[in-house]
PDB file of the backbone (N, CA, C, O) and the ligand in Angstrom, with CONECT records:
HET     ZN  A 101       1
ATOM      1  N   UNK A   1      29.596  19.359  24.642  1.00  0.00           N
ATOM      2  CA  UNK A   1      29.593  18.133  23.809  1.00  0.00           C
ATOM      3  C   UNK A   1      28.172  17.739  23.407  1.00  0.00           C
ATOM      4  O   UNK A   1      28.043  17.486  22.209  1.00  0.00           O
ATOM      5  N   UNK A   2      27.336  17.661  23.990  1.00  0.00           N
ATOM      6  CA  UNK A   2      25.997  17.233  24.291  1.00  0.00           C
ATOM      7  C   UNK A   2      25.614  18.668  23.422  1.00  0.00           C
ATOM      8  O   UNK A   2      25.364  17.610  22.844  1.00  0.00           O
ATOM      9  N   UNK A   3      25.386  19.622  22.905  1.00  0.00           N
ATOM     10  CA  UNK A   3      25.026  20.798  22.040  1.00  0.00           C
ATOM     11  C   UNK A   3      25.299  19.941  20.946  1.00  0.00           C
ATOM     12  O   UNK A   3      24.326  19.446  20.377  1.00  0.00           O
ATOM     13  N   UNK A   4      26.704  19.610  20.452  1.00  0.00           N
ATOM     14  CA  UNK A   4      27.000  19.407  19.141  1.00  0.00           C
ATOM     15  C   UNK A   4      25.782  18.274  18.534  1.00  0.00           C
ATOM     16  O   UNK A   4      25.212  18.465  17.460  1.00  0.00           O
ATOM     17  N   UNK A   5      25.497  17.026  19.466  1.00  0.00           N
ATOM     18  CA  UNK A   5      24.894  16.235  19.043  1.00  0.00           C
ATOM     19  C   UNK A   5      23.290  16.423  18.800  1.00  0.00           C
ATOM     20  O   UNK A   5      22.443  15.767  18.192  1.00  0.00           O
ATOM     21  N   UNK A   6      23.274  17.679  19.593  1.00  0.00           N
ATOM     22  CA  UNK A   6      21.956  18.022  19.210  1.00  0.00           C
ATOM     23  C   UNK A   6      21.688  18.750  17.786  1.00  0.00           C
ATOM     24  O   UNK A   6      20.623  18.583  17.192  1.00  0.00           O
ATOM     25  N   UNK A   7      22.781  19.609  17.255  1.00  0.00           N
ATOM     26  CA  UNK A   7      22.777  20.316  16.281  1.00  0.00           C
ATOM     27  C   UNK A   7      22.796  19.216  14.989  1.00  0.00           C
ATOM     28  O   UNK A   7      22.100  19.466  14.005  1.00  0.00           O
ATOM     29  N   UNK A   8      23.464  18.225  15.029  1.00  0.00           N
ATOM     30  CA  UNK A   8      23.598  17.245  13.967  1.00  0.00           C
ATOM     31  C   UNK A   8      22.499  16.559  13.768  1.00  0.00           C
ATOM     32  O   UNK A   8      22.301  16.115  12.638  1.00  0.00           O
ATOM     33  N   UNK A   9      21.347  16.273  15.031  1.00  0.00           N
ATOM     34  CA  UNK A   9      20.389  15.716  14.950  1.00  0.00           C
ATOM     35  C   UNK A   9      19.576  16.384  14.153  1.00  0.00           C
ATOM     36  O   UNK A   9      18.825  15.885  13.316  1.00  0.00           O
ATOM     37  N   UNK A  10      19.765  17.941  14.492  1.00  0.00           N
ATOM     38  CA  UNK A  10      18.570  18.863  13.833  1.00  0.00           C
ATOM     39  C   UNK A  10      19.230  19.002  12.530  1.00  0.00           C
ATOM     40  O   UNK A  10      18.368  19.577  11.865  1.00  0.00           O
ATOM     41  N   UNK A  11      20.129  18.839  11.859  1.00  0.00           N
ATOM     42  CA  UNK A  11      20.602  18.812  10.571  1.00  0.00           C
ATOM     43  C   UNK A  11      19.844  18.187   9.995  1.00  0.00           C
ATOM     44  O   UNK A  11      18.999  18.496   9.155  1.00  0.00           O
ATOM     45  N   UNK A  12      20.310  16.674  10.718  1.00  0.00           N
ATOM     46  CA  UNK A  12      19.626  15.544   9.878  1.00  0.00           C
ATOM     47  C   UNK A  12      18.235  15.685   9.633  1.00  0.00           C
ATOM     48  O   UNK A  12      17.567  15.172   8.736  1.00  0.00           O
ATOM     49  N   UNK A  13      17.787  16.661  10.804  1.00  0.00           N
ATOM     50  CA  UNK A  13      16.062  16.598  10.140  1.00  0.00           C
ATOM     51  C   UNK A  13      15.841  17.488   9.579  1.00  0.00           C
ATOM     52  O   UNK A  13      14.678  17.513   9.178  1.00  0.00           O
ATOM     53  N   UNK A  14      16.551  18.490   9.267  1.00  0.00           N
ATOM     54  CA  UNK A  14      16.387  19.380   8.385  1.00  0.00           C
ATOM     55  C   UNK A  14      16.665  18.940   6.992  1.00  0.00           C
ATOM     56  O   UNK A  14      16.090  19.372   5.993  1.00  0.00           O
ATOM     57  N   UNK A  15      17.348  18.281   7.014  1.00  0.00           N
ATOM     58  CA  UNK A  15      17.703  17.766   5.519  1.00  0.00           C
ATOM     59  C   UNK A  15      16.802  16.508   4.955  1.00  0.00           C
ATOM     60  O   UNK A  15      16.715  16.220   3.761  1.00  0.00           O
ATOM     61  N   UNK A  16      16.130  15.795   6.059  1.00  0.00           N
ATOM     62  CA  UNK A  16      14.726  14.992   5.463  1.00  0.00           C
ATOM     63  C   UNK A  16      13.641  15.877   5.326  1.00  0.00           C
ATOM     64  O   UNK A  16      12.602  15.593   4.730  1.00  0.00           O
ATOM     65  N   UNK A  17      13.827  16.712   5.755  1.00  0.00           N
ATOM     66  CA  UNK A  17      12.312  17.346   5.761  1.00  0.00           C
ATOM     67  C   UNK A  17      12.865  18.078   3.973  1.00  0.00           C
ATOM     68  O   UNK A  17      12.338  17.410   3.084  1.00  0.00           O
ATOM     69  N   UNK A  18      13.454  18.840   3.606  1.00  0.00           N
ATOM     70  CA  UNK A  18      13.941  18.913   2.528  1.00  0.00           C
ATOM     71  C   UNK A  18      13.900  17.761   1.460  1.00  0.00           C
ATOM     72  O   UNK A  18      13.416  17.766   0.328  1.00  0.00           O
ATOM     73  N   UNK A  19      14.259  17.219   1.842  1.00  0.00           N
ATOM     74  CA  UNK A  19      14.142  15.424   0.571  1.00  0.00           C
ATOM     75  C   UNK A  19      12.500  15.286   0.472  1.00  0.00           C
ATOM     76  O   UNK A  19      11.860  14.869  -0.493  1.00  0.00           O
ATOM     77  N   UNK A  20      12.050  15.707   1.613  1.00  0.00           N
ATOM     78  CA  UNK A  20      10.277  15.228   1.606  1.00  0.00           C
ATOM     79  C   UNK A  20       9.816  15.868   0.697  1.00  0.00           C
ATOM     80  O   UNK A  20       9.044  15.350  -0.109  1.00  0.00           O
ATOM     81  N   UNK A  21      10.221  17.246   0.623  1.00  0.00           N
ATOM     82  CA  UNK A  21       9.284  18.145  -0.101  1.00  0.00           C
ATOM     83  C   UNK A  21       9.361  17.858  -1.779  1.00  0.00           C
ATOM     84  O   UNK A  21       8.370  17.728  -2.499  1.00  0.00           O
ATOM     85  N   UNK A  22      10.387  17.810  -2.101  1.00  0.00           N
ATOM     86  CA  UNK A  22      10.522  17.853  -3.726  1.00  0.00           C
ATOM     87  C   UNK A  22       9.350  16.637  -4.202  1.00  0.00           C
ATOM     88  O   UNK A  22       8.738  16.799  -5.258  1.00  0.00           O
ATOM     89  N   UNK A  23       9.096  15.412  -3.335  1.00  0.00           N
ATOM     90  CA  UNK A  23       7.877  14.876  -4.587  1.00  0.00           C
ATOM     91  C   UNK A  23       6.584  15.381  -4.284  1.00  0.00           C
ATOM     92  O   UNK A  23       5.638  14.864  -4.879  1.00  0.00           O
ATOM     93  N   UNK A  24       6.173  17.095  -2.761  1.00  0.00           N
ATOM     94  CA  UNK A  24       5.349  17.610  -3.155  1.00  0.00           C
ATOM     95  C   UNK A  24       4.752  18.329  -3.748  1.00  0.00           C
ATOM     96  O   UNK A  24       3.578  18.580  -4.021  1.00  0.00           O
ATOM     97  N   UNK A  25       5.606  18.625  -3.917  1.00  0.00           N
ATOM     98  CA  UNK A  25       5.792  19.950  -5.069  1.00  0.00           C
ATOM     99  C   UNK A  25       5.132  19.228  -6.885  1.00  0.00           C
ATOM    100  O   UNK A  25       4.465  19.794  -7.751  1.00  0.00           O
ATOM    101  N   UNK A  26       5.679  17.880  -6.834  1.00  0.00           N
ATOM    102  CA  UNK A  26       5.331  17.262  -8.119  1.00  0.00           C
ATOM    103  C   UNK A  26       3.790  16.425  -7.740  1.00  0.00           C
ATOM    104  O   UNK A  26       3.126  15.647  -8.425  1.00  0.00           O
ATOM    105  N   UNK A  27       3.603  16.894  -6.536  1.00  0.00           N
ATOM    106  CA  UNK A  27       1.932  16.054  -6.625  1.00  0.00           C
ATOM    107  C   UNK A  27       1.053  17.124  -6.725  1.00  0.00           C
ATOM    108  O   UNK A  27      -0.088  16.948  -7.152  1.00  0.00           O
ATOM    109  N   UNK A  28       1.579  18.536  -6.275  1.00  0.00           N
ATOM    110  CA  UNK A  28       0.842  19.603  -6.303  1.00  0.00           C
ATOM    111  C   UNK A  28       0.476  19.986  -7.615  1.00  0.00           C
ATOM    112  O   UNK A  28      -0.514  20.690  -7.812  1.00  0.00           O
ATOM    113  N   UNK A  29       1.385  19.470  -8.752  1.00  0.00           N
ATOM    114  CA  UNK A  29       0.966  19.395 -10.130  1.00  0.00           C
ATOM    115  C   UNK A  29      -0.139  18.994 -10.655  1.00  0.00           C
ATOM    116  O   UNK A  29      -0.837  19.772 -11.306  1.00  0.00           O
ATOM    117  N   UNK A  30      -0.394  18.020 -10.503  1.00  0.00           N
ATOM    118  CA  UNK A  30      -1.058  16.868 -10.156  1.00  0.00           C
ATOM    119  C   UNK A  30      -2.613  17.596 -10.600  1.00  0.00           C
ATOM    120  O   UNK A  30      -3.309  17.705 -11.610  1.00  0.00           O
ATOM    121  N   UNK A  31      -2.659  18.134  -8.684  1.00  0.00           N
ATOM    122  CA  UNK A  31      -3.862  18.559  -8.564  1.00  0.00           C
ATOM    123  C   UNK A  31      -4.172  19.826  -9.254  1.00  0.00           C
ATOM    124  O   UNK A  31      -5.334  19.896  -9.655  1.00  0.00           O
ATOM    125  N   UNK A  32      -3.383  20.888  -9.501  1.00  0.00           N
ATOM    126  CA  UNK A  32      -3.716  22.092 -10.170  1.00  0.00           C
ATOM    127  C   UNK A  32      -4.412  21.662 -11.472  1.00  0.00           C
ATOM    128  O   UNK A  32      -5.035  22.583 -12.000  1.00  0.00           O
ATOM    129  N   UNK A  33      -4.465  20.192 -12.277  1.00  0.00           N
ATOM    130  CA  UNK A  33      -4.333  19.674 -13.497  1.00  0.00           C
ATOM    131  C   UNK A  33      -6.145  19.639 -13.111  1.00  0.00           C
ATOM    132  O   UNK A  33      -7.040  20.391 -13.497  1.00  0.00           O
ATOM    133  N   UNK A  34      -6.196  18.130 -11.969  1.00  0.00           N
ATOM    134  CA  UNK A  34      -8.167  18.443 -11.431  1.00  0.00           C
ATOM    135  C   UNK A  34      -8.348  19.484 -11.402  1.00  0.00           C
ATOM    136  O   UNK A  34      -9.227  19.916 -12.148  1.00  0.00           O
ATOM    137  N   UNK A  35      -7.667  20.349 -10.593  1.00  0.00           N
ATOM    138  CA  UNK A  35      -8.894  21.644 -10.519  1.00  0.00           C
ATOM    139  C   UNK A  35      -9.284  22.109 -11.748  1.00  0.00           C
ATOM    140  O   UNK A  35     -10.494  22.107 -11.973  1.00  0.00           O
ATOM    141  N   UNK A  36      -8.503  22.525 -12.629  1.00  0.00           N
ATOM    142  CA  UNK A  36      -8.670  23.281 -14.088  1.00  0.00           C
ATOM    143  C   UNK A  36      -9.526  22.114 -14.859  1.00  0.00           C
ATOM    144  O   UNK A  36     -10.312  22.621 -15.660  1.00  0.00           O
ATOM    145  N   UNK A  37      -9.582  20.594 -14.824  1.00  0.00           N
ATOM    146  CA  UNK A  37     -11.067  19.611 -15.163  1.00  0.00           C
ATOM    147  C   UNK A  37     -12.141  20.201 -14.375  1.00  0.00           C
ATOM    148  O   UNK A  37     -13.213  19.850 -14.869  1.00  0.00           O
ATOM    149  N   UNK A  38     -12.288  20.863 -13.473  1.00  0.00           N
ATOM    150  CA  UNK A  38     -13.777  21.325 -12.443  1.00  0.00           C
ATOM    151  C   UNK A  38     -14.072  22.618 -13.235  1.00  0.00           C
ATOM    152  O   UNK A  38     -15.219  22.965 -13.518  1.00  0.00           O
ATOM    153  N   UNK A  39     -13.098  23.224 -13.534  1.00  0.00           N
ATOM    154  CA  UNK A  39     -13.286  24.677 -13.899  1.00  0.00           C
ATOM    155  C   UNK A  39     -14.162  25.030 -15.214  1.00  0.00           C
ATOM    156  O   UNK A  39     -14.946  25.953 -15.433  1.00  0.00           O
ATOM    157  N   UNK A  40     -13.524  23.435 -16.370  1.00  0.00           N
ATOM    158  CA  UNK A  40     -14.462  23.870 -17.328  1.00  0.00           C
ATOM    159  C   UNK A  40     -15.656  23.518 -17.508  1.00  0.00           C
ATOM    160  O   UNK A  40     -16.112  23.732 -18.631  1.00  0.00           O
ATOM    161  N   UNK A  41     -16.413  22.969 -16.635  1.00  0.00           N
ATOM    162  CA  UNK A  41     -17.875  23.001 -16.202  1.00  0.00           C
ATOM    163  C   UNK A  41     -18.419  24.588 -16.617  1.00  0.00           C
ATOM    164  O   UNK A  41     -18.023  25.492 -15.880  1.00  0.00           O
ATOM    165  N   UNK A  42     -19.254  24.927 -17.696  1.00  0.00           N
ATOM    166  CA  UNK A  42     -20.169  26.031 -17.783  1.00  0.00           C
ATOM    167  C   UNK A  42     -21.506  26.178 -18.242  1.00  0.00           C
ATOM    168  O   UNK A  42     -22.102  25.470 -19.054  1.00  0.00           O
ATOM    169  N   UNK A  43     -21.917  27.208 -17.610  1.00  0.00           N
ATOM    170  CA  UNK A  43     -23.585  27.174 -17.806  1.00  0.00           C
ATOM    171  C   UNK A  43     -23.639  27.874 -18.828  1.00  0.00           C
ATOM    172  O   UNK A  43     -22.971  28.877 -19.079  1.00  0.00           O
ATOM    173  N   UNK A  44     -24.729  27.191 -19.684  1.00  0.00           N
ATOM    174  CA  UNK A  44     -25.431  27.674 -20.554  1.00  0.00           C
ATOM    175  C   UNK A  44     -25.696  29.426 -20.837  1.00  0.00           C
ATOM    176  O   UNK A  44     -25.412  30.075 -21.844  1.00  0.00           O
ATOM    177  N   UNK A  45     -26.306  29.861 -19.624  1.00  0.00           N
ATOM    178  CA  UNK A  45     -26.244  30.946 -19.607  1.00  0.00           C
ATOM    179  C   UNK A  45     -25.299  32.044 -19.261  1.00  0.00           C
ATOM    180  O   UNK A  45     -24.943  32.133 -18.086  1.00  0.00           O
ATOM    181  N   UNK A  46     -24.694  33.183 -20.444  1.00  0.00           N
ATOM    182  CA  UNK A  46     -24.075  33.512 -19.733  1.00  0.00           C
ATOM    183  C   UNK A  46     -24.148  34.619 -18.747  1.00  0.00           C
ATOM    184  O   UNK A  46     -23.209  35.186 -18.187  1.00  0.00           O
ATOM    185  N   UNK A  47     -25.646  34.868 -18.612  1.00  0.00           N
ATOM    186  CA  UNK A  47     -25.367  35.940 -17.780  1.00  0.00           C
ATOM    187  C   UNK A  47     -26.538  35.139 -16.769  1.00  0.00           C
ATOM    188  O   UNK A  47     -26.894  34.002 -17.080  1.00  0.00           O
ATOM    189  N   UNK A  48     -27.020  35.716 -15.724  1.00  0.00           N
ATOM    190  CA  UNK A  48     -27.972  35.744 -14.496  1.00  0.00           C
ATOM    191  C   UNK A  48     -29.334  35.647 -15.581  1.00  0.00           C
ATOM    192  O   UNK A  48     -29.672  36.705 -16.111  1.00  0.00           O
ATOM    193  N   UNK A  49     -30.025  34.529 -15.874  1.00  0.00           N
ATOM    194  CA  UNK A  49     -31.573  35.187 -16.307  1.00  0.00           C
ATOM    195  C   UNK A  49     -32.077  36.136 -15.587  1.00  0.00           C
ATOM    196  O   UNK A  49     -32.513  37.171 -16.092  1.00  0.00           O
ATOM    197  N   UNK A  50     -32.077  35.902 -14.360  1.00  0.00           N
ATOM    198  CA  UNK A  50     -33.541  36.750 -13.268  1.00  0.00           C
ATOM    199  C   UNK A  50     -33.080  38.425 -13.175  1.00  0.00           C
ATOM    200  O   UNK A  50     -33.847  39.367 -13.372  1.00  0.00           O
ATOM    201  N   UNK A  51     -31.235  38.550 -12.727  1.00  0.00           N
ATOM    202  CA  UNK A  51     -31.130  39.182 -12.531  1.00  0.00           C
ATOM    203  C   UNK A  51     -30.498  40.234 -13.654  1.00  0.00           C
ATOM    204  O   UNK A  51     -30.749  41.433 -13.781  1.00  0.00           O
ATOM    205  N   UNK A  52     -29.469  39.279 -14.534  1.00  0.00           N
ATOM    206  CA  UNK A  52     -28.721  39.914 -15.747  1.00  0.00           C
ATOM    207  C   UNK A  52     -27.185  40.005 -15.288  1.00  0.00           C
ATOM    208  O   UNK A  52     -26.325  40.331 -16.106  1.00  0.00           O
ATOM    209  N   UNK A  53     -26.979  39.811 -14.420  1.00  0.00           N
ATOM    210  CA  UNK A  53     -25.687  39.411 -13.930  1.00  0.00           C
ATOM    211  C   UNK A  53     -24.693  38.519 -14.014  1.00  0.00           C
ATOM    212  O   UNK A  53     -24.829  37.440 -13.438  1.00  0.00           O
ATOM    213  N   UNK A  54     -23.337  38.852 -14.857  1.00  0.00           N
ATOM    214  CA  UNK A  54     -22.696  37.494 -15.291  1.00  0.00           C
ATOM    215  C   UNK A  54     -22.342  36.431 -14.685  1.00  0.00           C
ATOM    216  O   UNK A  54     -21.776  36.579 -13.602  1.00  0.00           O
ATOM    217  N   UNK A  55     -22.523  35.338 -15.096  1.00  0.00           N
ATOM    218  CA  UNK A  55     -22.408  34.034 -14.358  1.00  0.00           C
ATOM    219  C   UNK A  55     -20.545  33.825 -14.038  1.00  0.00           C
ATOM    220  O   UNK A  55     -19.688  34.405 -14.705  1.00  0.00           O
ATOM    221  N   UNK A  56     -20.349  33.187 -13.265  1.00  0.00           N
ATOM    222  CA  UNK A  56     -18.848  32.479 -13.077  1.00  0.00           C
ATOM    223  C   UNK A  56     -19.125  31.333 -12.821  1.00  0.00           C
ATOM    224  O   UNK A  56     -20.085  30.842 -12.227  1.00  0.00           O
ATOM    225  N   UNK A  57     -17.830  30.698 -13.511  1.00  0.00           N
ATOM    226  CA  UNK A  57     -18.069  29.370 -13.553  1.00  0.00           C
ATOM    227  C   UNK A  57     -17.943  28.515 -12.240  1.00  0.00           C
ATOM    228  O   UNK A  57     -18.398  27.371 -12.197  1.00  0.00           O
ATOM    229  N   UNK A  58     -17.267  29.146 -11.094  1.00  0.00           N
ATOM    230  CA  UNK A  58     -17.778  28.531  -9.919  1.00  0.00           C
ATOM    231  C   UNK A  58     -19.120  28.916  -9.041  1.00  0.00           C
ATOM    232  O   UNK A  58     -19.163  28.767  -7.819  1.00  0.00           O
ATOM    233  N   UNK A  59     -19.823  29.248  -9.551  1.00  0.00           N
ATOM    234  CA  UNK A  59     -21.119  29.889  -8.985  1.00  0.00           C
ATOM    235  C   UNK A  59     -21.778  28.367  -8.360  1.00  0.00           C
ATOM    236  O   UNK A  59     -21.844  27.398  -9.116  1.00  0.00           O
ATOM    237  N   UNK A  60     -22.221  28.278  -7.004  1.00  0.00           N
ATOM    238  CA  UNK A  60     -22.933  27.276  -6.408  1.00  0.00           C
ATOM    239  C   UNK A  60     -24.120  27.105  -6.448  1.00  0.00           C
ATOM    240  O   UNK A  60     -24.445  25.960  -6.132  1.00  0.00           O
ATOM    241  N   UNK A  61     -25.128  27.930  -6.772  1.00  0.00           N
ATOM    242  CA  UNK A  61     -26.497  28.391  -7.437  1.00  0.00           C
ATOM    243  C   UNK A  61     -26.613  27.219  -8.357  1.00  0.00           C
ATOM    244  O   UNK A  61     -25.408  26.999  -8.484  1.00  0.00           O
ATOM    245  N   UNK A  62     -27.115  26.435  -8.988  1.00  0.00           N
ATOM    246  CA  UNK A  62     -27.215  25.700 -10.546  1.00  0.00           C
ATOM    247  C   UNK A  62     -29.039  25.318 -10.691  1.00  0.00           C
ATOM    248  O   UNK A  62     -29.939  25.241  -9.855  1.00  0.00           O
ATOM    249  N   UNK A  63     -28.993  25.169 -11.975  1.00  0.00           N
ATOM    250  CA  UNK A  63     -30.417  24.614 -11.703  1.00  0.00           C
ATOM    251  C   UNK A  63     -30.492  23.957 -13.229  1.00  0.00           C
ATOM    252  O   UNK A  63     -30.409  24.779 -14.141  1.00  0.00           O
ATOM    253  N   UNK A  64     -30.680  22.180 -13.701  1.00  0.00           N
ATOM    254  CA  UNK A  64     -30.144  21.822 -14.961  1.00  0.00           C
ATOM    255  C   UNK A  64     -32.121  22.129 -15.168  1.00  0.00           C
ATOM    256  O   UNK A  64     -32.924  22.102 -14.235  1.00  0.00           O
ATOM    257  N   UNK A  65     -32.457  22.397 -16.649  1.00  0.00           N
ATOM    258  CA  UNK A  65     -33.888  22.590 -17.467  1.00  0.00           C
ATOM    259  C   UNK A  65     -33.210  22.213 -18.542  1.00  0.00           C
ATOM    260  O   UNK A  65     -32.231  22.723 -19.088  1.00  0.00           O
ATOM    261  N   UNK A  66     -34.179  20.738 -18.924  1.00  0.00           N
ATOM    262  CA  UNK A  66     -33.607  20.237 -20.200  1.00  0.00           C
ATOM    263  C   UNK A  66     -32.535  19.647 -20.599  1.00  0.00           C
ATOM    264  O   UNK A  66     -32.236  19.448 -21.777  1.00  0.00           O
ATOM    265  N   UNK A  67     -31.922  19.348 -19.667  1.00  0.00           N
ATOM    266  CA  UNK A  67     -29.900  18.490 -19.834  1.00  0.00           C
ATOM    267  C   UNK A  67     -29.235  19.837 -19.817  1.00  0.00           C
ATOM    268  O   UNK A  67     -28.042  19.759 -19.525  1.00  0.00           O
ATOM    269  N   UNK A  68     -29.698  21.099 -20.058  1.00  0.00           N
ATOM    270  CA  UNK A  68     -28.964  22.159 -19.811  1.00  0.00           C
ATOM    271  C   UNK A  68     -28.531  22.841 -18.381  1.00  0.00           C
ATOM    272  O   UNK A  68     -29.489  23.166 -17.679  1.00  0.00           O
ATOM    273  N   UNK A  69     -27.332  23.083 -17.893  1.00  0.00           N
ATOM    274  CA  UNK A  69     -26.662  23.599 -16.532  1.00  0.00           C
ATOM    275  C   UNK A  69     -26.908  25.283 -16.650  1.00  0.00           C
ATOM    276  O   UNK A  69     -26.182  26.114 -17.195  1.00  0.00           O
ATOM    277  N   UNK A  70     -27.935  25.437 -16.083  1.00  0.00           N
ATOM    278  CA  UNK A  70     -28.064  27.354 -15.752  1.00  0.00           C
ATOM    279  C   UNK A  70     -27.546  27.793 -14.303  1.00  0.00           C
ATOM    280  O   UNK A  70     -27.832  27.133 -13.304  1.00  0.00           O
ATOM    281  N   UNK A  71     -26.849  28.825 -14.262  1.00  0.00           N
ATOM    282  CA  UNK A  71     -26.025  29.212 -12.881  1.00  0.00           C
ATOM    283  C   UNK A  71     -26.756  30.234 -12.998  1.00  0.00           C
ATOM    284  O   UNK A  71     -27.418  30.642 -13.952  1.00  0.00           O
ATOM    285  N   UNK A  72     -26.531  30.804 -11.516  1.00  0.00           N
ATOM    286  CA  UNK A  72     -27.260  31.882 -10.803  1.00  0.00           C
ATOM    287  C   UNK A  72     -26.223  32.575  -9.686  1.00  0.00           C
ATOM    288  O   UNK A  72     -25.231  32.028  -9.204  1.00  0.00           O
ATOM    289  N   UNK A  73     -26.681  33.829  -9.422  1.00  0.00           N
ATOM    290  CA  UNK A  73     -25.552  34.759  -8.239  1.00  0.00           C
ATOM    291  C   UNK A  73     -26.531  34.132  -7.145  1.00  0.00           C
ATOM    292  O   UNK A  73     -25.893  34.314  -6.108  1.00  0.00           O
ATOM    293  N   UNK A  74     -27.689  33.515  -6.802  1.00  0.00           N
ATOM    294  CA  UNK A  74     -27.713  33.133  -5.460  1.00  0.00           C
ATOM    295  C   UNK A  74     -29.316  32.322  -5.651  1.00  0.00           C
ATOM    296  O   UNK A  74     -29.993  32.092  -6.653  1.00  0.00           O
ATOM    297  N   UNK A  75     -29.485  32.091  -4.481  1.00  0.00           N
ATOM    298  CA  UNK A  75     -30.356  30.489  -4.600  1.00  0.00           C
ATOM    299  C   UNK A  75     -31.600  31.637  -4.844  1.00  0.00           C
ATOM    300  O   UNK A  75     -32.201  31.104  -5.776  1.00  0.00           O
ATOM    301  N   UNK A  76     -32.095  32.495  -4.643  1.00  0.00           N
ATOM    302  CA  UNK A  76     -33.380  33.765  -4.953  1.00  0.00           C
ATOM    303  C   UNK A  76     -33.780  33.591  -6.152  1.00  0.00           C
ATOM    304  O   UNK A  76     -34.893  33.216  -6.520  1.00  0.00           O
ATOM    305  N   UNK A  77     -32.198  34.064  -7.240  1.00  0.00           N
ATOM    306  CA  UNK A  77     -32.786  34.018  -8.330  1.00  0.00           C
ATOM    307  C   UNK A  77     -32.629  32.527  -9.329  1.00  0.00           C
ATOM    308  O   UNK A  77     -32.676  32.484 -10.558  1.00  0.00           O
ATOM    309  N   UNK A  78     -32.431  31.364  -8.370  1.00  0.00           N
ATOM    310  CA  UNK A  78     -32.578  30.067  -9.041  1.00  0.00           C
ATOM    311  C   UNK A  78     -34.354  29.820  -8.681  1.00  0.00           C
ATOM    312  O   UNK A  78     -35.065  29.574  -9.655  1.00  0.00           O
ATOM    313  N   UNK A  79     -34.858  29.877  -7.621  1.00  0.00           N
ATOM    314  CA  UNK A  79     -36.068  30.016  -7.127  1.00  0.00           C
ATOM    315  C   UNK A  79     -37.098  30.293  -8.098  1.00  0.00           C
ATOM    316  O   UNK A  79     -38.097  29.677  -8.469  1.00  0.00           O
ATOM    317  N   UNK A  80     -36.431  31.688  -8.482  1.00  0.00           N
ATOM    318  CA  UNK A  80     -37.169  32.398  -9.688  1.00  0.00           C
ATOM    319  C   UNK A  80     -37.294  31.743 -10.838  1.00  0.00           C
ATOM    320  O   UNK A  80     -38.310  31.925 -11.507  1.00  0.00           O
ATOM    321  N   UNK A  81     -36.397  30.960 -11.228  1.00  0.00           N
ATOM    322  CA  UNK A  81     -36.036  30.486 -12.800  1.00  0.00           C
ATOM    323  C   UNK A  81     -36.682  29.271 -12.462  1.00  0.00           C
ATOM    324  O   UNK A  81     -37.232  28.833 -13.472  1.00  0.00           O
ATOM    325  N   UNK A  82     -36.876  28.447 -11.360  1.00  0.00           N
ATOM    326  CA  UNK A  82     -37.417  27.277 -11.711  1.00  0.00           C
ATOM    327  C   UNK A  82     -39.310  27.660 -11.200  1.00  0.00           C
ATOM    328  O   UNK A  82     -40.237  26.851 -11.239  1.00  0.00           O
ATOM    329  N   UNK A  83     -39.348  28.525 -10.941  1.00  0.00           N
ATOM    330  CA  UNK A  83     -40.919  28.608 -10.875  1.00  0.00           C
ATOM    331  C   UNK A  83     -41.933  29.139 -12.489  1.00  0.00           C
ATOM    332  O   UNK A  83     -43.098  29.317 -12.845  1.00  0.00           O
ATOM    333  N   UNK A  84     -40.635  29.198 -12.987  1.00  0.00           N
ATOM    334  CA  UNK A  84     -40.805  29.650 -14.608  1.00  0.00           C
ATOM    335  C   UNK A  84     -39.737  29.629 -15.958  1.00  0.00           C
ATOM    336  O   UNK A  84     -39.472  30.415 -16.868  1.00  0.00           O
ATOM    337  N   UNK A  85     -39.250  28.155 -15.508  1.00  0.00           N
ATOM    338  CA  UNK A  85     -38.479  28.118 -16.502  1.00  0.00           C
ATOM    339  C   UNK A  85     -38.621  27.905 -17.725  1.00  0.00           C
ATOM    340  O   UNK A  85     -37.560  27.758 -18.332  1.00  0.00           O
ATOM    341  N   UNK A  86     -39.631  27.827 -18.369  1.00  0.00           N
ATOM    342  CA  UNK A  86     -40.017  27.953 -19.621  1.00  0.00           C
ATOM    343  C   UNK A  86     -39.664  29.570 -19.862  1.00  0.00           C
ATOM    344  O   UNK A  86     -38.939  29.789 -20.832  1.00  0.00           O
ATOM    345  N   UNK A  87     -40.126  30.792 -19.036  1.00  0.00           N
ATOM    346  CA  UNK A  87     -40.145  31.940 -19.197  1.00  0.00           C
ATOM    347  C   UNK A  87     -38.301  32.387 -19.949  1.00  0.00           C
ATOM    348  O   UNK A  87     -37.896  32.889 -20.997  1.00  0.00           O
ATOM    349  N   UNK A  88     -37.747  31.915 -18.852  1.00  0.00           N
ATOM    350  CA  UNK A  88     -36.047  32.435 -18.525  1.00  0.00           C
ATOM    351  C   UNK A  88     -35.036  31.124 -19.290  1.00  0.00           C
ATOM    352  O   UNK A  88     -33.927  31.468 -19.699  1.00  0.00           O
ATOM    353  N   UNK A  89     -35.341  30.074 -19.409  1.00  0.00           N
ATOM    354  CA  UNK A  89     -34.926  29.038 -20.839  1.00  0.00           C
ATOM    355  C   UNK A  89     -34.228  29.620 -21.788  1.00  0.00           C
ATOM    356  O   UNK A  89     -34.903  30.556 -22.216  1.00  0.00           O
ATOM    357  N   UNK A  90     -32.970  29.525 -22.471  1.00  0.00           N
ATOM    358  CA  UNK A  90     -32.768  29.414 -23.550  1.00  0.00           C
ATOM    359  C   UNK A  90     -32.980  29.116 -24.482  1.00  0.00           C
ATOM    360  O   UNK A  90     -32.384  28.044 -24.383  1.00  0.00           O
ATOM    361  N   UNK A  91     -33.465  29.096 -25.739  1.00  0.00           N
ATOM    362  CA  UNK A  91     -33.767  28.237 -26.986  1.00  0.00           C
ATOM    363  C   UNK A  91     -32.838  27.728 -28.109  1.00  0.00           C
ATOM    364  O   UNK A  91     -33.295  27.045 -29.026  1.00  0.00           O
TER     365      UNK A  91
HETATM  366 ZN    ZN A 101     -29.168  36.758  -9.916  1.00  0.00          ZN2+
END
């Protein structure tokens, strides 16, 4: 007797935990919407000045010269570009 009432209990929470999910699924929308606003952040350059290597737009490297956003494959060759950024600059 005492089984059955356990099984109904776990129903019942199986079936809230089910009701829970469907408005996450619609918040997860949501956020896929921010991420793709972060994504179109891009640098100026499209490739690596220092090195020649193409940039991605999540690259953590940045270095702004002029109101302009230049990305880099790693903090070495941002180093480089700001000890001579007139040199590696766009025009
Ligand atoms: Zn580089």
């Amino acid at each position: 007797m005492k089984s059955k009432i356990i099984l109904t209990a776990f129903l019942s929470v199986s079936l809230m935990a089910c009701a829970q999910e469907t408005p996450k699924v619609k918040h997860k929308k949501s956020n896929t919407t921010a991420k793709s606003n972060t994504k179109t952040m891009k640098f100026v350059n499209a490739v690596d000045p220092i090195c020649h290597m193409p940039t991605e737009p999540d690259m953590k490297d940045t270095a702004v010269y002029k109101n302009k956003t230049y990305g880099f494959c790693s903090s070495l060759c941002k180093d480089e570009f700001k000890k001579n950024p007139e040199k590696y600059a766009q025009k």
